[in-house]
N, CA, C and O atoms as a CHARMM CRD file, in Angstrom:
* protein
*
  308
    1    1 UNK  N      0.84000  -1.17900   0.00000 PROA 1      0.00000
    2    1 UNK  CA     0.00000   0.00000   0.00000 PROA 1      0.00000
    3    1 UNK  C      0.88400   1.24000   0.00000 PROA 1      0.00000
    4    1 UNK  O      1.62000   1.50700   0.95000 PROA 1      0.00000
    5    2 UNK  N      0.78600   1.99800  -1.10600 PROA 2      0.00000
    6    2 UNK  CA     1.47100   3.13800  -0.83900 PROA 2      0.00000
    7    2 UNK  C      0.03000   4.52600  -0.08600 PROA 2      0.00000
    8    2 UNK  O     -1.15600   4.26700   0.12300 PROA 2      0.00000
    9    3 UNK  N      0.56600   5.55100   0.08500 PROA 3      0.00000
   10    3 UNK  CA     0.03400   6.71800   0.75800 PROA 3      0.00000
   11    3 UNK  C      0.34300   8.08400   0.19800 PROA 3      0.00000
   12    3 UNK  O      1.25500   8.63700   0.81400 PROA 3      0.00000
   13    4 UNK  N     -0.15000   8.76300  -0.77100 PROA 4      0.00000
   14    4 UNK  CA    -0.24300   9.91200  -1.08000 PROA 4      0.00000
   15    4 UNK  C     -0.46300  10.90200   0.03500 PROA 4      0.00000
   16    4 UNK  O     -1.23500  10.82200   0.99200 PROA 4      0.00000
   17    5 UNK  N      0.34300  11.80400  -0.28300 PROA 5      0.00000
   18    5 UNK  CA     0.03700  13.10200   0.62200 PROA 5      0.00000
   19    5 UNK  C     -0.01200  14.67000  -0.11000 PROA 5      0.00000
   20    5 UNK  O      0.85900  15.10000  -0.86700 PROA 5      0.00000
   21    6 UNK  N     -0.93200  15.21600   0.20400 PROA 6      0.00000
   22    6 UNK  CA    -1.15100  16.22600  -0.61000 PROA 6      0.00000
   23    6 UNK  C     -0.20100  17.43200  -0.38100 PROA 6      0.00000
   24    6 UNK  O      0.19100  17.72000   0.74900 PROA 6      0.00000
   25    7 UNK  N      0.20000  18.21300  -1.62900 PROA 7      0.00000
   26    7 UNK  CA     1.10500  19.28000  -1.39100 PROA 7      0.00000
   27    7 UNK  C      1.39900  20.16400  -0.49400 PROA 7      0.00000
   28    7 UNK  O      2.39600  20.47900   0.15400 PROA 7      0.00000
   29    8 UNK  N     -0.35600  20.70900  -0.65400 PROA 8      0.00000
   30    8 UNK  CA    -0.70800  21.33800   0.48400 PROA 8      0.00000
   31    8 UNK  C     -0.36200  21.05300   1.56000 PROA 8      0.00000
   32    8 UNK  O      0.12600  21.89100   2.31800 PROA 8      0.00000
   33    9 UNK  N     -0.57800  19.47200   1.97000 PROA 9      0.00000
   34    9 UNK  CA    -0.42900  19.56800   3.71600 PROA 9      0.00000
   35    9 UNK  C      0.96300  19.71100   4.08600 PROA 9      0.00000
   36    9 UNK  O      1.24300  20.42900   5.04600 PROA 9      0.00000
   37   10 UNK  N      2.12200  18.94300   3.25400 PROA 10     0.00000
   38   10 UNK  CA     3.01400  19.33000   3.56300 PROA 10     0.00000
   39   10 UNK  C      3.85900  20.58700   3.37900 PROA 10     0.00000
   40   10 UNK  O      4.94400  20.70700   3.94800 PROA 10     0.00000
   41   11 UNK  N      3.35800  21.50700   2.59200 PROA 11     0.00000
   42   11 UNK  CA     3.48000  22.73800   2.33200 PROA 11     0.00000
   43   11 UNK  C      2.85700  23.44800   3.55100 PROA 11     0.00000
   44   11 UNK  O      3.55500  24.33000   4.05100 PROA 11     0.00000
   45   12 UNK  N      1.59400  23.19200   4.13800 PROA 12     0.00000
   46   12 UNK  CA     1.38400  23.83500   5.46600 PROA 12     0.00000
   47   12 UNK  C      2.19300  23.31800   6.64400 PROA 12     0.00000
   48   12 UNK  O      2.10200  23.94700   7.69900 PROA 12     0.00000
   49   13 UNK  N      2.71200  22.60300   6.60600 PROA 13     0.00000
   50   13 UNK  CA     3.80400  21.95600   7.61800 PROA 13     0.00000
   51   13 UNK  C      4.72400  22.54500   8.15400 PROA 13     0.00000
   52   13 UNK  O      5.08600  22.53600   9.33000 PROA 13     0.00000
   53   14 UNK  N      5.23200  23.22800   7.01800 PROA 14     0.00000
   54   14 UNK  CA     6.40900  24.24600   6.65900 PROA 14     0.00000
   55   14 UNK  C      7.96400  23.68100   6.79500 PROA 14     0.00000
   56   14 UNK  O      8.99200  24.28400   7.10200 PROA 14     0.00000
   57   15 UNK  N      7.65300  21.75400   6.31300 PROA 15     0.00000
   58   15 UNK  CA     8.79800  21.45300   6.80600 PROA 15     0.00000
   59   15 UNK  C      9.08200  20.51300   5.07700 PROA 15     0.00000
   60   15 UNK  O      8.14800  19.84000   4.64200 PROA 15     0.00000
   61   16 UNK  N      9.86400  20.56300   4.60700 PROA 16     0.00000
   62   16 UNK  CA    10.75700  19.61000   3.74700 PROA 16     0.00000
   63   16 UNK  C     10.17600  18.65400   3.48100 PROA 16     0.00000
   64   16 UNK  O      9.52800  18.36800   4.48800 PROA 16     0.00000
   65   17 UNK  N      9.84600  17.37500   2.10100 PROA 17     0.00000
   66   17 UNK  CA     8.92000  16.43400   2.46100 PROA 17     0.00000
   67   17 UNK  C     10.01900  14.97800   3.42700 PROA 17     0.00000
   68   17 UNK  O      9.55800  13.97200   3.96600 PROA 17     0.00000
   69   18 UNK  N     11.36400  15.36300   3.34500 PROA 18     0.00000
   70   18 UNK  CA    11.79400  14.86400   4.03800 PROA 18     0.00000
   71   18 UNK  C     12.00000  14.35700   5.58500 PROA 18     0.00000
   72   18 UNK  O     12.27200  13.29700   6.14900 PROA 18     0.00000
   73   19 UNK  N     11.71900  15.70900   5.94800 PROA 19     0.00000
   74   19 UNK  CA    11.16400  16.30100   7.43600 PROA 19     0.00000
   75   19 UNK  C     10.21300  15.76000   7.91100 PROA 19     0.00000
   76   19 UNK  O     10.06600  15.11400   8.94800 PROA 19     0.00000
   77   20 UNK  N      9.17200  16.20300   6.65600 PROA 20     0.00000
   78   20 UNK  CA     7.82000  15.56700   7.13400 PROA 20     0.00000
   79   20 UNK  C      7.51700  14.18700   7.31700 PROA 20     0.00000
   80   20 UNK  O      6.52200  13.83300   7.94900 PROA 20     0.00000
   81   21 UNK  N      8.27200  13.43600   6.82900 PROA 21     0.00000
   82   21 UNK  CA     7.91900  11.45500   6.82700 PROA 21     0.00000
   83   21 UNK  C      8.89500  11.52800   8.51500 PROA 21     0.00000
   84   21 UNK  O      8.71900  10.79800   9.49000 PROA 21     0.00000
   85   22 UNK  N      9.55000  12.27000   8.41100 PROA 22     0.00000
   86   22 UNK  CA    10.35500  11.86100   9.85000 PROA 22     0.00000
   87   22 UNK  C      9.37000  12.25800  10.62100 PROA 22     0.00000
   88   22 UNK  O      8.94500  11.25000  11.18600 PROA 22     0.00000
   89   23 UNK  N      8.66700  13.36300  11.01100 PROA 23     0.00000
   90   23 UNK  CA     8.12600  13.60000  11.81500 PROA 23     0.00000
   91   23 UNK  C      6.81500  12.74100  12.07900 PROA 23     0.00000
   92   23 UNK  O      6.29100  12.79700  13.19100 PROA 23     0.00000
   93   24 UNK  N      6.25700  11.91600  11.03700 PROA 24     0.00000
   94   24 UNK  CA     5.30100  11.08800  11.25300 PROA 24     0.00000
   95   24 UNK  C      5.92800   9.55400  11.54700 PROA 24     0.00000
   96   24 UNK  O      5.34200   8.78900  12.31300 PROA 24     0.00000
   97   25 UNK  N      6.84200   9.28000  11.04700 PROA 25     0.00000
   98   25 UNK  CA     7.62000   7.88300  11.27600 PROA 25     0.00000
   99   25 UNK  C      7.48800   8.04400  13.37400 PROA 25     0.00000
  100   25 UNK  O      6.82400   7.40800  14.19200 PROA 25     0.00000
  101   26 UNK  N      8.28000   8.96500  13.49100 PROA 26     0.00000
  102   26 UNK  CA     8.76800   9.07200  14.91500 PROA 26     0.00000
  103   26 UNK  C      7.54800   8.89800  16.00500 PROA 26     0.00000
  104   26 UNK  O      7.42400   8.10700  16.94000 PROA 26     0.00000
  105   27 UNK  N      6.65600  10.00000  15.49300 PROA 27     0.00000
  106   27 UNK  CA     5.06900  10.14800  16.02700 PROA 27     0.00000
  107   27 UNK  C      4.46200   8.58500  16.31400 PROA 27     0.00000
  108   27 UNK  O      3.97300   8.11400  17.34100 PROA 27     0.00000
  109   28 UNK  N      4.65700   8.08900  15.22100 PROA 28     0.00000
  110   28 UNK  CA     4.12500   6.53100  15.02000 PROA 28     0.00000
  111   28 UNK  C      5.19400   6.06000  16.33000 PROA 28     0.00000
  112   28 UNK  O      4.78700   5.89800  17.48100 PROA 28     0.00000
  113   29 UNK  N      6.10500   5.94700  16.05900 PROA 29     0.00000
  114   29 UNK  CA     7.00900   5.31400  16.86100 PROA 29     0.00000
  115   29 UNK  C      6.49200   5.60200  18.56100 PROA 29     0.00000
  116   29 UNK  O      6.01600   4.66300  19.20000 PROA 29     0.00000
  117   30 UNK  N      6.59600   6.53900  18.98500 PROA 30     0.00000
  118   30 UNK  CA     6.21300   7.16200  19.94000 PROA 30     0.00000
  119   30 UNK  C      5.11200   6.83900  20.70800 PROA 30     0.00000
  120   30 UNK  O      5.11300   7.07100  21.91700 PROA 30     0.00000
  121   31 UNK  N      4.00800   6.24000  20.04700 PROA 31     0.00000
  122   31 UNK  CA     2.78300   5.75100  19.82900 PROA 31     0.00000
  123   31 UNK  C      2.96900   4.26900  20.20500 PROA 31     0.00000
  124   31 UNK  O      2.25300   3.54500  20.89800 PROA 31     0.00000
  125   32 UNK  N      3.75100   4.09500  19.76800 PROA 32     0.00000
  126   32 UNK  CA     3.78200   2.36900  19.87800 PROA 32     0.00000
  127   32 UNK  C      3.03500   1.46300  18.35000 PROA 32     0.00000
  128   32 UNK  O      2.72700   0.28200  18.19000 PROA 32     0.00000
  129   33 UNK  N      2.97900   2.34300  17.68200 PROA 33     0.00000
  130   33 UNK  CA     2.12000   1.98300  15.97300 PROA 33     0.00000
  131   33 UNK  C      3.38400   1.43300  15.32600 PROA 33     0.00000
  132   33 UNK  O      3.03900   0.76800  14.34900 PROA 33     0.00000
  133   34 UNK  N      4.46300   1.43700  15.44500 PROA 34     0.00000
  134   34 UNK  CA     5.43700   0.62600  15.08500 PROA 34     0.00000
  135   34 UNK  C      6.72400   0.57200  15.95300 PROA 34     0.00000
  136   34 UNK  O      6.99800   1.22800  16.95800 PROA 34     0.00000
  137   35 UNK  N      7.29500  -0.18500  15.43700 PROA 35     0.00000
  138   35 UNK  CA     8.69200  -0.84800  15.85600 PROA 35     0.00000
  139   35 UNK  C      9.88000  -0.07600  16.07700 PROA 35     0.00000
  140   35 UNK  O      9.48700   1.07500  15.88800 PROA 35     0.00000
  141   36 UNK  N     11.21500  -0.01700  16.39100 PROA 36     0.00000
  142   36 UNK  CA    12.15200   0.70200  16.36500 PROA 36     0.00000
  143   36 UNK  C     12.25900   0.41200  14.89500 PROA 36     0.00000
  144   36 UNK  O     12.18900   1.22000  13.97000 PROA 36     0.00000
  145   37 UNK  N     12.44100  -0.89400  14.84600 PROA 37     0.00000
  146   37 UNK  CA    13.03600  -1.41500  13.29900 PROA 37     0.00000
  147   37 UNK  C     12.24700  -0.93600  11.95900 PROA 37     0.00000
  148   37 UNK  O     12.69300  -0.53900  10.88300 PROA 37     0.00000
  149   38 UNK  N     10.94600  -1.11200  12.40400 PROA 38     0.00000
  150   38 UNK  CA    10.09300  -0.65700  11.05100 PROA 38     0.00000
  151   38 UNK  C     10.46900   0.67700  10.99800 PROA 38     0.00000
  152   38 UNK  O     11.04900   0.89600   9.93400 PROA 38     0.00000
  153   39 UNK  N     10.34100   2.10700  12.02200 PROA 39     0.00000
  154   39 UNK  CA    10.35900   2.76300  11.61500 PROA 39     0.00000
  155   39 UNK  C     12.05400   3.34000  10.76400 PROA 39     0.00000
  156   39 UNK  O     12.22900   4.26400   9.96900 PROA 39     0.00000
  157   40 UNK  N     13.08300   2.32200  11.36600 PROA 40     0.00000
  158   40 UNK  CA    14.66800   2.73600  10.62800 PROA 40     0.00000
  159   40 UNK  C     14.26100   2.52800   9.65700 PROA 40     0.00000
  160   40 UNK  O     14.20400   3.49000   8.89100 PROA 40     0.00000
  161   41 UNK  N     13.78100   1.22800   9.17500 PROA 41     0.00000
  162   41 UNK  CA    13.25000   0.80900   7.41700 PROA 41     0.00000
  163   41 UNK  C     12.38800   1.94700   6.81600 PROA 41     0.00000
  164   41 UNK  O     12.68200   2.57800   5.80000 PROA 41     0.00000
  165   42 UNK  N     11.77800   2.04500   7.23700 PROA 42     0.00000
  166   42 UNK  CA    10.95200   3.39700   6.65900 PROA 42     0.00000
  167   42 UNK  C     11.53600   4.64700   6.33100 PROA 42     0.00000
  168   42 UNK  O     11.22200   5.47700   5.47900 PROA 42     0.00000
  169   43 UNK  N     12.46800   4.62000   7.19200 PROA 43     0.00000
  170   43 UNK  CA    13.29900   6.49900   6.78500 PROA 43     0.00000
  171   43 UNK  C     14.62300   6.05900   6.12000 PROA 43     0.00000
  172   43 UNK  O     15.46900   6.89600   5.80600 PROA 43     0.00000
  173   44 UNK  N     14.82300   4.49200   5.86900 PROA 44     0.00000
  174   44 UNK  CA    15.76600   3.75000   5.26400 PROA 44     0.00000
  175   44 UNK  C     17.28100   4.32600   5.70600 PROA 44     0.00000
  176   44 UNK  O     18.11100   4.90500   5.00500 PROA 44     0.00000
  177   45 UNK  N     17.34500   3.91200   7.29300 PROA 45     0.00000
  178   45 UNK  CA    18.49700   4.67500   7.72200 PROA 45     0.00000
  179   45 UNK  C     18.87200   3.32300   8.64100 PROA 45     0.00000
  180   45 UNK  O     17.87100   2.63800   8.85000 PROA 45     0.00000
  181   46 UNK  N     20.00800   2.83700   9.18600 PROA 46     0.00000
  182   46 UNK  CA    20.76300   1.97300  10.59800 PROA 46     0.00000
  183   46 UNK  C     19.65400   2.51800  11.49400 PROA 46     0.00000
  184   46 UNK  O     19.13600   3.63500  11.50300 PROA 46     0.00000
  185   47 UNK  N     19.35600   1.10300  12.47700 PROA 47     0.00000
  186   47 UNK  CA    18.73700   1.37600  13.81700 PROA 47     0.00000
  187   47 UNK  C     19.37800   2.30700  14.57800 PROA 47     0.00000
  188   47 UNK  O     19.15100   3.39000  15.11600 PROA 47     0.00000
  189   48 UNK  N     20.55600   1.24600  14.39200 PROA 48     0.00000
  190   48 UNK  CA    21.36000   2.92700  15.19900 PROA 48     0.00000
  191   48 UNK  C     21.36800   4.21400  15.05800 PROA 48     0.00000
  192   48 UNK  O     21.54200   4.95500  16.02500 PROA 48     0.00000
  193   49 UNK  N     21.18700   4.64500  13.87500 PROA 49     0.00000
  194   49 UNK  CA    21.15700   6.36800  13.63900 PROA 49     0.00000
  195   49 UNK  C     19.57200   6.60400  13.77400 PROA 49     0.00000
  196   49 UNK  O     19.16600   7.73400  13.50100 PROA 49     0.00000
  197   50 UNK  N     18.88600   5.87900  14.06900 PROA 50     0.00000
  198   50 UNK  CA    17.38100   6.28400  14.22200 PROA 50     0.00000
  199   50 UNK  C     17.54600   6.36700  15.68400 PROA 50     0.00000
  200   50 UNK  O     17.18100   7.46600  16.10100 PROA 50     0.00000
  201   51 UNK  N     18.06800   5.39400  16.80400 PROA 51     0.00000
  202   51 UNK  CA    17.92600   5.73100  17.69600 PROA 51     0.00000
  203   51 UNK  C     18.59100   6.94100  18.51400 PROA 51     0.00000
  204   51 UNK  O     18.06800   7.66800  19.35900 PROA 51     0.00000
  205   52 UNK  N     20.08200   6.94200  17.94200 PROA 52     0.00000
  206   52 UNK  CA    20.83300   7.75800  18.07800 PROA 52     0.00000
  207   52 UNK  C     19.48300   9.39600  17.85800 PROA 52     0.00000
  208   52 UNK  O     19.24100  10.22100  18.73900 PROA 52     0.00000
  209   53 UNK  N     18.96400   9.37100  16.63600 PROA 53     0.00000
  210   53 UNK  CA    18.42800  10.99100  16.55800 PROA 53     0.00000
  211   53 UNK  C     16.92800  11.13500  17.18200 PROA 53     0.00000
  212   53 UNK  O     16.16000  12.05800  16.91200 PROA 53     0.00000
  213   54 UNK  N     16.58100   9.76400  18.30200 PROA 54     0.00000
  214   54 UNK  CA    15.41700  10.19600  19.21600 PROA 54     0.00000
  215   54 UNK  C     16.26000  10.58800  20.32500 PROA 54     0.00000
  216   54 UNK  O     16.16900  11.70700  20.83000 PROA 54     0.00000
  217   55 UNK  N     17.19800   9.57600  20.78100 PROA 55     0.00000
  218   55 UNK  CA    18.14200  10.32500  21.99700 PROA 55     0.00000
  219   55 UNK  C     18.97700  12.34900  21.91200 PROA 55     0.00000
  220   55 UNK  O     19.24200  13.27100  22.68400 PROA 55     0.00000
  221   56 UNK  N     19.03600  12.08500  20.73100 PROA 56     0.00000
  222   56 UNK  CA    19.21900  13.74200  20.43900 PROA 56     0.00000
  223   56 UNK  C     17.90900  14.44000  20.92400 PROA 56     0.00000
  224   56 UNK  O     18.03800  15.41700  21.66300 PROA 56     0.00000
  225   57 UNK  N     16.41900  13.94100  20.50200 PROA 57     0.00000
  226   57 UNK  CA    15.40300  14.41800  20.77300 PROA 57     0.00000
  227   57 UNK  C     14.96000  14.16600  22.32400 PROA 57     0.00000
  228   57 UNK  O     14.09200  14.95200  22.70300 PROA 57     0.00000
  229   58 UNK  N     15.24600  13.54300  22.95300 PROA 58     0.00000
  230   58 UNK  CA    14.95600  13.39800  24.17900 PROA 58     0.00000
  231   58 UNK  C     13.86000  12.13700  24.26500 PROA 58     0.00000
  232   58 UNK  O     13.27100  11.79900  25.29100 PROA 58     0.00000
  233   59 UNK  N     13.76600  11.70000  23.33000 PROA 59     0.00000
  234   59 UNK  CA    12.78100  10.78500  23.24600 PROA 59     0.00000
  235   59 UNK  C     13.36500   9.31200  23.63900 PROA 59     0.00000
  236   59 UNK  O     14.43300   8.81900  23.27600 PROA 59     0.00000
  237   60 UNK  N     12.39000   8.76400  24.46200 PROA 60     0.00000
  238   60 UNK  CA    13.11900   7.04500  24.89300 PROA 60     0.00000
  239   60 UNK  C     12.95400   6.13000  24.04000 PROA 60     0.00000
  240   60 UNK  O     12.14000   6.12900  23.11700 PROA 60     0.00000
  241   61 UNK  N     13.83900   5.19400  24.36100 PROA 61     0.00000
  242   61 UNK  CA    13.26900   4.10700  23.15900 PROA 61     0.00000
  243   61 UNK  C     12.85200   2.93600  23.69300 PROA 61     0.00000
  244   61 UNK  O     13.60000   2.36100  24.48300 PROA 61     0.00000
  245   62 UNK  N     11.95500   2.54300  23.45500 PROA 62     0.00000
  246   62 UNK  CA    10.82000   1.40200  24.44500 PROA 62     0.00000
  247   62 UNK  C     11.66400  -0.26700  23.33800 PROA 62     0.00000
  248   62 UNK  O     11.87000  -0.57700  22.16400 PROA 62     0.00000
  249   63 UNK  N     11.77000  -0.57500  24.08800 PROA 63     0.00000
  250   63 UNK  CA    12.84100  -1.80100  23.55900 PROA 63     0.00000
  251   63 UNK  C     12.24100  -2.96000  24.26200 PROA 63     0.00000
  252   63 UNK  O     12.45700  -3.16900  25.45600 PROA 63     0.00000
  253   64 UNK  N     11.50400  -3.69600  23.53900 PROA 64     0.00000
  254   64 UNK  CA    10.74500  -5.09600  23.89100 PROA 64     0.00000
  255   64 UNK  C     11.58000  -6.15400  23.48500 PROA 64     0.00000
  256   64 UNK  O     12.59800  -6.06900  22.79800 PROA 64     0.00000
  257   65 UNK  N     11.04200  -7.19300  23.98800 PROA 65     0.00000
  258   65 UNK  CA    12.08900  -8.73600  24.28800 PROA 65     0.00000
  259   65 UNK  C     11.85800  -8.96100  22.41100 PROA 65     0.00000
  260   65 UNK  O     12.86000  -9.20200  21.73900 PROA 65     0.00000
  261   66 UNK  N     10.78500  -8.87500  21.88400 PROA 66     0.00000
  262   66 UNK  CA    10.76800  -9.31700  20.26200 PROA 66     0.00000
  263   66 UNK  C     11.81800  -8.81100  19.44000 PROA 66     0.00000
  264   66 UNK  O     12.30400  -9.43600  18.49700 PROA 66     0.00000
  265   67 UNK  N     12.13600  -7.75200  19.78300 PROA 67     0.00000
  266   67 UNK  CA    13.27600  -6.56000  19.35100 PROA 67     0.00000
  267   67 UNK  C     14.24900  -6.94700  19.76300 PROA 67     0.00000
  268   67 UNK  O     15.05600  -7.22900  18.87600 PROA 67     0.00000
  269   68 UNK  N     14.72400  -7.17400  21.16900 PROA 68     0.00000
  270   68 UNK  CA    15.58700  -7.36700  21.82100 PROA 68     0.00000
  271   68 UNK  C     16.39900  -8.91200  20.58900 PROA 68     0.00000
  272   68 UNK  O     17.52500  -8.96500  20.09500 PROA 68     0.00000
  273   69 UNK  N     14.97400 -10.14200  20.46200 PROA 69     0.00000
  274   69 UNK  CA    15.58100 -11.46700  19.79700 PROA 69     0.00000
  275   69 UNK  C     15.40200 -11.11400  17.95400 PROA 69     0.00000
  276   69 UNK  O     15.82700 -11.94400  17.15000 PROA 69     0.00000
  277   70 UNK  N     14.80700  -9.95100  17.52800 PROA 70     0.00000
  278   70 UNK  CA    15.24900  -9.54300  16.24600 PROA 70     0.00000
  279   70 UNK  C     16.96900  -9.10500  16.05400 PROA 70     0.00000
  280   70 UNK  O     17.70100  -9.50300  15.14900 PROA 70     0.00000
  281   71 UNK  N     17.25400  -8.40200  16.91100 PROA 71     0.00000
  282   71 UNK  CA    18.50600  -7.71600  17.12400 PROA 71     0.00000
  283   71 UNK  C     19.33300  -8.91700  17.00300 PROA 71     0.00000
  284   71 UNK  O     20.11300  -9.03600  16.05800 PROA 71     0.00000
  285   72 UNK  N     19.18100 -10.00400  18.09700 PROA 72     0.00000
  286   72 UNK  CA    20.66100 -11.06400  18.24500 PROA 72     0.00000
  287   72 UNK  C     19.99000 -12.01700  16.64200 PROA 72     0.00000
  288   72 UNK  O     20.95800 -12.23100  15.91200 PROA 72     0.00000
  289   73 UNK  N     19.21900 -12.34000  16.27600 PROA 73     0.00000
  290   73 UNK  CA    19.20200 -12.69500  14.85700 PROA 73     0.00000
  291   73 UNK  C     19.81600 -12.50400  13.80700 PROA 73     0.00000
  292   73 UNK  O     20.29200 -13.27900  12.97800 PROA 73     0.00000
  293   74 UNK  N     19.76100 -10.93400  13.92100 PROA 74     0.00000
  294   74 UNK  CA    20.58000 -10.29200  13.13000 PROA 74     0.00000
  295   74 UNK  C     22.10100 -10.41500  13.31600 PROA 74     0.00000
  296   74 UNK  O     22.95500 -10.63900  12.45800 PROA 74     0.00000
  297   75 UNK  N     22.24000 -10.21800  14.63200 PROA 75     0.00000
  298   75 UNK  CA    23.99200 -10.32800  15.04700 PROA 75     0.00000
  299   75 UNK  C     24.43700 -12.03000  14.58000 PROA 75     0.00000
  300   75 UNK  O     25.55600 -12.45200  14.28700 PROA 75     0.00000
  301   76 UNK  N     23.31500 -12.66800  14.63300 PROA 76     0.00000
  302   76 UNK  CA    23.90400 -13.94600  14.44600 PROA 76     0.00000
  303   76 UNK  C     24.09000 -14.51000  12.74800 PROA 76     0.00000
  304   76 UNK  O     24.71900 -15.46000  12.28100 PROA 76     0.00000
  305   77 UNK  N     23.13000 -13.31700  12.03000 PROA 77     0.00000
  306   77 UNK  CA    23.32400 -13.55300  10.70900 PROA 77     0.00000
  307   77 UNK  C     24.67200 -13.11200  10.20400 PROA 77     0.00000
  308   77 UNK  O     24.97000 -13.27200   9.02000 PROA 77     0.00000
């Protein structure tokens, strides 16, 4: 499923359309509507630099045991 967004809204935003997917990725995140991981995939950046730029924001990162055994999966791949 993709998601159109109209010019306008992000033109009333007053932020970059780059800006703007971050600021809704994070929101989501924040929310608990997705993952640490989904949302790095989404702004197509390292977990690490996603988490790294909520800790810049002051924002925590809620880190569940599913995440926790995605992570050593990965280390083990």
């Amino acid at each position: 499923m993709s998601l159109a967004v109209l010019d306008d809204i992000i033109e009333a935003s007053g932020l970059p359309e780059r800006e703007f997917l971050l600021e809704i990725v994070i929101m989501l995140f924040q929310r608990d509507k997705i993952s640490l991981g989904k949302a790095s995939e989404l702004l197509g950046m390292h977990r690490m630099q996603f988490q790294k730029l909520l800790a810049d924001r002051g924002i925590c990162v809620h880190y569940d045991v599913a995440e926790f055994q995605e992570d050593l999966k990965t280390l083990q791949e």
